[in-house]
C-alpha positions as CSV (number, residue, x, y, z in Angstrom):
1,X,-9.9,24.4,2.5
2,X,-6.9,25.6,0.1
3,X,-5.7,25.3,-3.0
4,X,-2.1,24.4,-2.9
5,X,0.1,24.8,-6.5
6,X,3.6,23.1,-6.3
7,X,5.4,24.4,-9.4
8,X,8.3,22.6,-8.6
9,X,11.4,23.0,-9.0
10,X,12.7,19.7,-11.0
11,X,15.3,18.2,-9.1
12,X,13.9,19.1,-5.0
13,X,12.4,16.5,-3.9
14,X,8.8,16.7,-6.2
15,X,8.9,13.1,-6.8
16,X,9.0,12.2,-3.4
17,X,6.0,14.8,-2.4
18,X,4.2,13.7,-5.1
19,X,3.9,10.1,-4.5
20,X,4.8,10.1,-0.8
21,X,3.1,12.7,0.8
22,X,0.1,14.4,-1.8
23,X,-1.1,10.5,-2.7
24,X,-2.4,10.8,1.3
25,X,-6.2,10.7,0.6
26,X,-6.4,11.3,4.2
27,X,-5.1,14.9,3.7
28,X,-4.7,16.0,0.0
29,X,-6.5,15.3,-3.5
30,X,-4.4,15.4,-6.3
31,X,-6.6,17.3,-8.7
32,X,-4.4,16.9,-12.0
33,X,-1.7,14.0,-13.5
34,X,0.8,15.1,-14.7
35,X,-0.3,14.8,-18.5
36,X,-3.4,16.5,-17.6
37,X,-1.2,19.4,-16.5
38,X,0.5,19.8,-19.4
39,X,-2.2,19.5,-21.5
40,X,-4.1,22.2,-19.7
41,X,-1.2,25.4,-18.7
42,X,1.9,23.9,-20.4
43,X,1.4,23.0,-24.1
44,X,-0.6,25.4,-25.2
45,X,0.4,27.8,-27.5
46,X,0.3,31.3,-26.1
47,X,-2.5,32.1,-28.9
48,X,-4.5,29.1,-28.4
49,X,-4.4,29.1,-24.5
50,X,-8.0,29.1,-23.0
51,X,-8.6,30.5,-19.5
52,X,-12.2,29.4,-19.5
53,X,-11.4,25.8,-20.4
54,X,-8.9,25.8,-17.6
55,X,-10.1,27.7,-15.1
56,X,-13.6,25.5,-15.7
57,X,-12.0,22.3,-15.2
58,X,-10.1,23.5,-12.2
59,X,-13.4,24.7,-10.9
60,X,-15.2,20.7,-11.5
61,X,-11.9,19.3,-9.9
62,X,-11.6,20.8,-6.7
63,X,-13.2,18.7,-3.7
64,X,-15.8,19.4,-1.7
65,X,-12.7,20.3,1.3
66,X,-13.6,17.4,3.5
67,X,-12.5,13.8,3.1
68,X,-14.6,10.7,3.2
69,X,-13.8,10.8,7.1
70,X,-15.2,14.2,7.2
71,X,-11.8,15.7,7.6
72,X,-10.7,19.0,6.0
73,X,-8.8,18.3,2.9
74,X,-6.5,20.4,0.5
75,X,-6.5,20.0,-3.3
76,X,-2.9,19.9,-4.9
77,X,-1.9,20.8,-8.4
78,X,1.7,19.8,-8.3
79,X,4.2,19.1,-11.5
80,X,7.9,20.2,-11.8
81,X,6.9,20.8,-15.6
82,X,4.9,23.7,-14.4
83,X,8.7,25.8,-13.7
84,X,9.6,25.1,-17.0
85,X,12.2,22.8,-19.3
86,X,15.1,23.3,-17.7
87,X,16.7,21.5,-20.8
88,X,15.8,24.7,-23.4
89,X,16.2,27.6,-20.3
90,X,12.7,27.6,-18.8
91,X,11.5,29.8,-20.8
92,X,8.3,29.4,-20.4
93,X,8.1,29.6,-16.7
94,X,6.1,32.7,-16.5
95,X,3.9,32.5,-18.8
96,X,2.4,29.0,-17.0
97,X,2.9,31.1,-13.7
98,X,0.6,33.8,-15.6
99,X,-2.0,31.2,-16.7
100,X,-2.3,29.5,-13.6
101,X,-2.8,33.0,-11.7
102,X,-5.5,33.6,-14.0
103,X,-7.2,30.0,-13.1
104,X,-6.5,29.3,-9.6
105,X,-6.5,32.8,-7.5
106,X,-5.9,32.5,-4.2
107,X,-4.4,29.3,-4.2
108,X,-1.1,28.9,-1.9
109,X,2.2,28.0,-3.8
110,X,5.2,26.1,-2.4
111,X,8.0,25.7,-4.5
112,X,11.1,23.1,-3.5
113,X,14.6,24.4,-3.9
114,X,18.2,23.0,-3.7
115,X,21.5,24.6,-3.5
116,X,23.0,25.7,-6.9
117,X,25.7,23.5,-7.4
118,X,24.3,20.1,-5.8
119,X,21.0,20.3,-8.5
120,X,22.8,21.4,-11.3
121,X,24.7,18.0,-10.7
122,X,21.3,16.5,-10.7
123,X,19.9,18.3,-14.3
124,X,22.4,16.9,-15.6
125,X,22.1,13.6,-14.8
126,X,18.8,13.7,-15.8
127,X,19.7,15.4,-18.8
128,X,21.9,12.2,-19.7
129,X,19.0,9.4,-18.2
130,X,16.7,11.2,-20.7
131,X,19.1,10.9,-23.8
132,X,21.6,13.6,-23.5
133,X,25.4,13.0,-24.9
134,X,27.5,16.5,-24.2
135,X,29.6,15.9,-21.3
136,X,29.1,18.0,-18.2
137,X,31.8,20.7,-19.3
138,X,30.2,21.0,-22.9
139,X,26.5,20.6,-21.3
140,X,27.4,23.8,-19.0
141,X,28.9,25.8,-22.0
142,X,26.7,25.3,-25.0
143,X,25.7,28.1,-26.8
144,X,22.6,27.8,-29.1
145,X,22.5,29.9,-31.9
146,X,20.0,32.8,-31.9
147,X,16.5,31.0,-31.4
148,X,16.9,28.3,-29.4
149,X,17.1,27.4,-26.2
150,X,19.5,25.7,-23.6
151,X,20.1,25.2,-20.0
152,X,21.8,28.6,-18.3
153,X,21.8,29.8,-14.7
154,X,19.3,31.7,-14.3
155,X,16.9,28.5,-14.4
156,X,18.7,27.8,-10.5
157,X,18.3,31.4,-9.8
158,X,15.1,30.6,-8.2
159,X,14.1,33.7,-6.7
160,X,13.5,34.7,-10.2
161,X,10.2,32.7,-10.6
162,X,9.3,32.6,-6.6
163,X,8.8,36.7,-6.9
164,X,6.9,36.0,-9.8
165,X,4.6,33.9,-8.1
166,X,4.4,36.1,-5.4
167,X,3.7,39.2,-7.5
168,X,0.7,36.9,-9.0
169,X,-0.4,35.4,-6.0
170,X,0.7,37.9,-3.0
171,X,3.9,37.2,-1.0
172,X,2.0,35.7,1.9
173,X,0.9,32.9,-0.5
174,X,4.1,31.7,-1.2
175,X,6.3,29.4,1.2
176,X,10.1,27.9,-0.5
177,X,11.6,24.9,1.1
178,X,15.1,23.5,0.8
179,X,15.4,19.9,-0.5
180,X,18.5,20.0,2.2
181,X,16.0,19.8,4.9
182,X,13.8,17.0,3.5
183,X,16.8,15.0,3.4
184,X,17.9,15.8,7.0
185,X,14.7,16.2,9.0
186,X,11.2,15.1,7.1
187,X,9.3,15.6,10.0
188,X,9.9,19.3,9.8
189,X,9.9,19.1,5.9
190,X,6.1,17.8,5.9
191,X,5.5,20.0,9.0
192,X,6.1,23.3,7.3
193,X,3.9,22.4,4.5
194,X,0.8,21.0,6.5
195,X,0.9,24.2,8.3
196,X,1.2,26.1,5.2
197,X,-1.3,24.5,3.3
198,X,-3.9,23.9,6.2
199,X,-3.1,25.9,9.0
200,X,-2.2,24.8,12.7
201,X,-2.9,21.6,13.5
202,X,-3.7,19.9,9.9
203,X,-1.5,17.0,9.5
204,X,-1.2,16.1,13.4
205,X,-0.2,12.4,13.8
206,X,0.7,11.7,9.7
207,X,3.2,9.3,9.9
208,X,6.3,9.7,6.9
209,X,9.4,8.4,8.3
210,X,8.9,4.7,6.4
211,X,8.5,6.6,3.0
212,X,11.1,5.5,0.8
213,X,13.4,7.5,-1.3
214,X,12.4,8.2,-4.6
215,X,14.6,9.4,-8.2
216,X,18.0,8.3,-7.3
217,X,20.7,8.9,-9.6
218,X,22.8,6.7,-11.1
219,X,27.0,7.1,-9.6
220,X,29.2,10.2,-11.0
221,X,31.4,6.8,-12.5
222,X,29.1,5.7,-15.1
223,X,28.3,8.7,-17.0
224,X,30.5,7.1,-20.2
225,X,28.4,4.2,-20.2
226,X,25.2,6.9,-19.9
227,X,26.1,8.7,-22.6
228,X,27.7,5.9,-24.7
229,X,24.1,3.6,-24.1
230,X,22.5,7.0,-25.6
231,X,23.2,6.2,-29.0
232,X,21.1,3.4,-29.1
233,X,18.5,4.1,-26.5
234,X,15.6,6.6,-27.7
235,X,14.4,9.2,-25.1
236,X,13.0,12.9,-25.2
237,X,16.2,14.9,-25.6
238,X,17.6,12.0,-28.0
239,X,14.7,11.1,-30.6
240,X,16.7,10.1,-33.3
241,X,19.2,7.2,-31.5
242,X,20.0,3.9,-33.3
243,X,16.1,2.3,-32.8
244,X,16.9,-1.0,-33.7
245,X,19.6,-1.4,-31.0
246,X,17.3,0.3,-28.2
247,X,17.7,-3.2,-25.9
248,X,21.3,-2.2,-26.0
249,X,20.8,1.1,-24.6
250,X,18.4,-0.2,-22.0
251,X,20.8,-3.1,-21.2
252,X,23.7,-0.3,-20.7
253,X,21.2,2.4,-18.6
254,X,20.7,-0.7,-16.4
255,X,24.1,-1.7,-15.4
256,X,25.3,1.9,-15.2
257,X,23.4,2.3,-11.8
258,X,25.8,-0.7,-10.2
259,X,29.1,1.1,-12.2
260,X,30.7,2.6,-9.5
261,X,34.7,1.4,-10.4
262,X,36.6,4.9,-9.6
263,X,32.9,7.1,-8.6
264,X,34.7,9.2,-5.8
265,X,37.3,10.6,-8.3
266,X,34.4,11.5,-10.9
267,X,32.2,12.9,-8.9
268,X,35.3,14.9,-7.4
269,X,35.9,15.7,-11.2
270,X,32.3,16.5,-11.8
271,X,32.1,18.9,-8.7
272,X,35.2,20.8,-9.7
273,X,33.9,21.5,-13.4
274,X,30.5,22.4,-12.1
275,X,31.5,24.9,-9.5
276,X,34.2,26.5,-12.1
277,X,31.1,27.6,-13.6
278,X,28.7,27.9,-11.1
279,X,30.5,29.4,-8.2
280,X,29.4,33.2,-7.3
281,X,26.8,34.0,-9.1
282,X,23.8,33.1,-6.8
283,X,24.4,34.8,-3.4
284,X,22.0,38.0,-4.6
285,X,19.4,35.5,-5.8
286,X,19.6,33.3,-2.9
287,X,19.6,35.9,-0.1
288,X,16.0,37.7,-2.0
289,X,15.0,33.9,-1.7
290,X,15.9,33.6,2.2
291,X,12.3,36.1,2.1
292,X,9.9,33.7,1.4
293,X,11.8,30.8,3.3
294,X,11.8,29.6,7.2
295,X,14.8,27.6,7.1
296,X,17.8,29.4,7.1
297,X,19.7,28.6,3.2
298,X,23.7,29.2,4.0
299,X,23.6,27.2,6.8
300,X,22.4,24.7,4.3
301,X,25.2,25.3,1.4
302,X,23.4,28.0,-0.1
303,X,25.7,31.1,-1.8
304,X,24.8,33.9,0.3
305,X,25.6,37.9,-0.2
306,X,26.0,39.9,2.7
């Protein structure tokens, strides 16, 4: 059976695959956590990076292709960390693309998109849950200085990396599918994949629609007490916050999820600023993209050149 790779993106539903549809024994095996992941294609340093470590662990992990039942079975290697930091520009994106080529060849690779302005939206609340403090106008406009890193738009210009893959792993190999249509129609979400990853008829009869919902985002309204709870609550993008006070930044990330006093204006607010910036730039990117996707993206919300 195959090898599917799900290199994300962050932001397109991965949780919800993850824990919803590759925890079914019945059909997938997870090879990797997602610590293992990282330890094995993401952190290591480009001169320290060890194909035959990797590519021999991926070898030991990969099942024997049937399930207890006797039922063909694909193995999964799935982590949004695997398309890069978004936070510092994804810079690393093909380099793991590179090492996982150089592991895993002829696995399949499915990566989840959503439509520019809608997951941009979603970095940044996730930028803010994790520690962030810029506001969405000053987390869109930063600037590093020469050396460093920062969220741009070419990490949502995600034909980018998907003709990366495909260069690596042969166009055929690589199916994208919009988060829009997990949202509206699972059925036909799941179906695309089983078909992809195990041809016709694998997956007849799995049963989704009960799955709950996973990541939700706190309301558009409580971004202030987000950012504000952020100088006392520790988190990856914000190491150095007021320790001693951390129960008051939890307190304040709890009650932010139930602060939605005035949410319809600033999210309205929030979708203005974003699209000032984000607004035609992606119709290019997203009609190479369209290629390697069976649903069609503008009729989705997805910028599309003629």
């Amino acid at each position: 059976m195959s090898l599917l790779i799900h290199p994300g993106f962050h932001k397109t539903g991965t949780t919800w695959l993850q824990q919803q549809l590759f925890s079914d024994t019945g059909y997938f095996h997870s090879m990797f956590s997602h610590e293992e992941i990282d330890s094995l294609f993401v952190r290591p340093h480009d001169l320290e990076f060890c194909r035959d470590t990797a590519e021999k662990l991926v070898s030991e992990r990969r099942s024997n292709d049937t399930n207890g039942g006797g039922k063909p079975i694909v193995d999964v290697i799935s982590s949004e960390i695997l398309s890069g930091l978004i936070f510092t520009g994804s810079h690393t994106s093909k380099i793991i693309a590179e090492r996982l080529a150089e592991c895993c060849g002829g696995a399949k690779i499915l990566f989840t998109v959503r439509a520019q302005k809608p997951i941009t939206r979603s970095i940044y609340f996730q930028y803010i849950k994790r520690g962030g403090r810029l506001d969405i106008e000053d987390f869109l406009t930063y600037r590093p200085e020469p050396g460093y890193g920062w969220f741009n738009p070419s990490v949502v210009a995600f034909d980018l990396l998907v003709r990366c893959y495909a260069d690596l792993f042969g166009a055929d190999n690589v199916l994208v599918l919009p988060q829009e249509l997990l949202a509206r129609d699972r059925n036909a979400f799941v179906s695309h994949i089983m078909k992809f990853a195990g041809g016709d008829g694998f997956g007849n009869g799995i049963e989704i629609e009960d799955r709950q919902r996973e990541s939700v985002s706190p309301p558009a309204s409580s971004v202030w007490l987000l950012r504000l709870g952020n100088l006392f609550r520790e988190g990856p993008v914000n190491p150095n916050a007021i320790g001693s006070l951390n129960s008051m930044g939890n307190m304040m990330h709890s009650l932010a999820y139930s602060w939605k006093w005035g949410d319809k204006a600033a999210k309205k607010k929030m979708d203005a600023i974003i699209a000032k910036h984000m607004t035609g730039q992606f119709g290019a990117s997203n009609r190479r993209l369209q290629a390697f996707c069976p649903v069609d993206l503008a009729s989705l919300g997805y910028e599309m050149a003629d």
